[in-house]
N, C-alpha and C positions, 0 to 999 in steps of 0.2 A: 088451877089458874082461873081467876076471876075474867067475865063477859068484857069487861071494860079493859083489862089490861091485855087481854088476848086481844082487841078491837085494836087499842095504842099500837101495840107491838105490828100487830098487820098493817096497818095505817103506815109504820114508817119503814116496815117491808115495800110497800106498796109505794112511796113516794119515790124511794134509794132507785127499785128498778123502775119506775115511769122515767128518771132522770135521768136513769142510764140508759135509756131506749131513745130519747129525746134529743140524748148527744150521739147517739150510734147515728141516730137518720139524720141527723143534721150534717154530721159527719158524710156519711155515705153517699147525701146529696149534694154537696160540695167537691166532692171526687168527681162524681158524673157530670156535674157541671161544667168543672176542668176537663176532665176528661172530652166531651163534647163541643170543645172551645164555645163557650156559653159567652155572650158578651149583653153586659150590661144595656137594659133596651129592648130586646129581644123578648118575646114571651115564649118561644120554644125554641130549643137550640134545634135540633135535629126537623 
């Protein structure tokens, strides 16, 4: 396998899970926020 196509190929390894970590926290931060009755306004719920 050629430098550049093993490069691609990890590149769009590399975006899929940046994307999928990106919606995990965003997700997970959004629970806790709920979770901590977070109200818009506020810079720390807790």
């Amino acid at each position: 396998m050629s430098l550049a196509a093993l490069f691609g190929f990890g590149s769009v390894i590399f975006i899929i899970v940046m994307t999928g970590a990106f919606v995990y926290g965003m997700t997970s931060l959004r629970a806790a926020a709920d979770r901590d009755n977070y109200r818009p306004g506020t810079t720390k719920a807790s």
